[in-house]
N, C-alpha and C positions, 0 to 999 in steps of 0.2 A: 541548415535545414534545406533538405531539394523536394519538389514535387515528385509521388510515387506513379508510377506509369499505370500499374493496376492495383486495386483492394486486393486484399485478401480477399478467399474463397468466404462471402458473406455469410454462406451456410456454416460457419460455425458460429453465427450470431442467431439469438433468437428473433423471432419477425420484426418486431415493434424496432429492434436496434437497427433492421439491415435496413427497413425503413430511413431511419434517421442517417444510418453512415450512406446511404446515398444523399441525402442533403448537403453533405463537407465536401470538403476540397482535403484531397487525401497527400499528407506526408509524409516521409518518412525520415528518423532520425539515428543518428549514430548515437551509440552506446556513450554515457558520458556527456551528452548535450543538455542544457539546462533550457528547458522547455518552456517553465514558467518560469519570473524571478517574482519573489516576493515582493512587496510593495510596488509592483509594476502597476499599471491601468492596464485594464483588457477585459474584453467582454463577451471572448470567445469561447465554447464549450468542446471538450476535445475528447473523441470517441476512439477508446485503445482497441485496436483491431490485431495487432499480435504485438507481441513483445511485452517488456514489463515496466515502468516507472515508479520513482519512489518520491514521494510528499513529505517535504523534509523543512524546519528553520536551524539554521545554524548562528553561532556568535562571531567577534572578529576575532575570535580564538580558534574558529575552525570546529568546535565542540558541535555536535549535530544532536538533534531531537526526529526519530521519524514519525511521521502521523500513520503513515499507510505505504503500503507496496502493491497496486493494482495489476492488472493481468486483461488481455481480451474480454471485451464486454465490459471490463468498467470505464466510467467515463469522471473526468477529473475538470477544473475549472468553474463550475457550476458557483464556488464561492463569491464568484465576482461580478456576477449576470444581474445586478443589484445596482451596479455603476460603482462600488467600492473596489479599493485599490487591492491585488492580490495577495492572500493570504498567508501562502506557501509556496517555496521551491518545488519544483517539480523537477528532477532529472529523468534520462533515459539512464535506467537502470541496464539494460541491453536493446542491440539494435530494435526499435522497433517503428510500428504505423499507426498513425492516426486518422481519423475522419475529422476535420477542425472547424466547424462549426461557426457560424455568426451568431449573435443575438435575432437577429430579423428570419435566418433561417429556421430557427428552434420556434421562434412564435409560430412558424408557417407551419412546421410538424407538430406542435400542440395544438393546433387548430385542426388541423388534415386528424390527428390522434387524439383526443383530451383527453385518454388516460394516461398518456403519455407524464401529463403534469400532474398526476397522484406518484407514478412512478417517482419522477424526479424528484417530487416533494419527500417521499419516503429516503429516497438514497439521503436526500438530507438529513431530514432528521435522525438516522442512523448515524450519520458521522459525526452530528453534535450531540448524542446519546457517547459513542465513542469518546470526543473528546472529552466530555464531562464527567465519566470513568476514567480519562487517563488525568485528567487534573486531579482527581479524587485520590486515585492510588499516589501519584506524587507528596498529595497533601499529606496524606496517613501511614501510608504501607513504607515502608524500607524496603532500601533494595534488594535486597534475599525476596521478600516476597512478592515483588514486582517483577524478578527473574524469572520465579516459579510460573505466574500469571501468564509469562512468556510463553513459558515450553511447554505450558498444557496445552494454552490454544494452538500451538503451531505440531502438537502431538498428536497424530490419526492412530485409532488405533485400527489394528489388518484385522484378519478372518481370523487369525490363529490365535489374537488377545493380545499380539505386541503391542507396544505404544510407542510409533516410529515418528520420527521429523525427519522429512526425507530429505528437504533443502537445508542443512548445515548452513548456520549462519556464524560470520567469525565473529569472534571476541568485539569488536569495537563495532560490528552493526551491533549487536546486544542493545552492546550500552550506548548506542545511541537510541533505542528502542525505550529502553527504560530507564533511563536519563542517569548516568552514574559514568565512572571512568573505565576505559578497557581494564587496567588493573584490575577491579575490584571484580567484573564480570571473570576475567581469568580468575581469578583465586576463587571465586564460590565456586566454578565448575570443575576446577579442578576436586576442588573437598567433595564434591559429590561424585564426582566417579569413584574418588579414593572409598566415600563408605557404598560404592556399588549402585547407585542411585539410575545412573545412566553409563552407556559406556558407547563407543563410534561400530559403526556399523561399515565399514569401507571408508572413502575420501571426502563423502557428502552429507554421511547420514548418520544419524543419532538414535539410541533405544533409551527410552523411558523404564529401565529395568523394573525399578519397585515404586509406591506412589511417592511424591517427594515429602520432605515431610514440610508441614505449615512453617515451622521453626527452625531457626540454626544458627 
C-alpha cells in the first residue's frame, strides 16, 4: 500500500462524497492487493475514488463466494464501524484509489453533514436486503436459475433493444457469483448459446439474444 500524491479529479464524485473524500488519507493500490481481510479488526471506512474492488469470502479450498464488485463512489468497510471484526475480503480487483477514512473522521462529516448518516444508513440496509436475496436464492433456486438472476441483472439493454453485458465475466467469476463450480457454469453457458440464448459480441461482450428461459 503507498500513499497517492493527488485524488482523483473529485468532480467525478457527487458533493456530499467529495466532501467526505477530502476527510481521508488517500491511497493507492495495486491490482491484486487484499485490502480488507476478513476477520481482521478495523474501523476504517474506505472511499473508491477510481478503480474497482471485489468483496469476496472464500474457503481453505480456495472456492470464493463474491458479495459485490464496487466502482468510483462506492464506498466499502462500513460493516465494521460497529467495533466488530471484518466481514469480507476485500481485494483490488484493478489498480485503484481510495479515500481511507477513520471512525473519528466520519463522525466529524456526519455532524458537518447528517444526512450524510441516512445516506450511509441506506447503503446499508441495501447490502443486507442484497444479502438476504442472495441467501434466499442459495437456499431455493438451483443453479440454472441463480445463473439466469446473474445475466439479467448484469444485462443493459441499448437504444436498439439488444440486451448487452458489456464486461464479460469468465466461467469461474460466475460461479463464484452464484456459488457452484466453474464446470457446471461452463456447461449451462455453453447449452444456451448452443439453443441460441446468447452469443459473444467480440473478446468482452455478451448479447442476451432471446429472454432465457425460467427452466432447463
Amino acid at each position: 500500500m503507498a500513499a497517492a500524491k493527488n485524488l482523483p479529479d473529485p468532480a467525478v464524485l457527487p458533493p456530499p462524497l467529495r466532501a467526505l473524500a477530502a476527510r481521508g488519507v488517500p491511497h493507492s493500490y495495486r491490482k491484486g492487493t487484499l485490502i480488507i481481510e476478513e476477520g481482521s479488526q478495523g474501523d476504517t471506512l474506505y472511499l473508491l475514488l477510481a478503480g474497482r474492488v471485489k468483496a469476496f469470502s472464500s474457503d481453505a479450498r480456495g472456492r470464493e463466494i463474491v458479495y459485490g464488485v464496487y466502482g468510483p463512489g462506492d464506498y466499502f468497510g462500513e460493516m465494521s464501524l460497529d467495533g466488530g471484526l471484518r466481514s469480507a475480503n476485500v481485494i483490488a480487483d484493478s489498480a485503484c484509489t481510495c479515500a481511507v477514512l477513520t471512525r473519528q473522521s466520519l463522525r466529524e462529516h456526519i455532524r458537518a453533514e447528517p444526512e450524510f448518516a441516512f445516506e450511509l444508513l441506506e447503503r446499508v440496509i441495501r447490502r443486507a436486503r442484497l444479502a438476504t436475496q442472495s441467501a434466499r436464492s442459495m437456499a431455493l433456486l438451483g443453479v440454472y436459475e441463480r445463473l439466469v438472476q446473474l445475466l439479467e441483472a448484469m444485462a443493459v439493454t441499448q437504444a436498439d433493444g439488444m440486451r448487452l453485458i458489456e464486461e464479460r465475466l469468465t466461467h469461474a467469476d460466475m460461479a463464484a457469483r452464484v456459488g457452484c463450480s466453474r464446470e457446471m457454469v461452463s456447461r449451462l453457458m455453453k447449452d444456451l448459446e448452443r439453443g441460441g440464448f446468447l452469443r459473444a459480441l467480440g473478446p468482452r461482450s455478451l448479447v442476451l439474444s432471446k429472454r432465457l428461459p425460467p427452466r432447463w
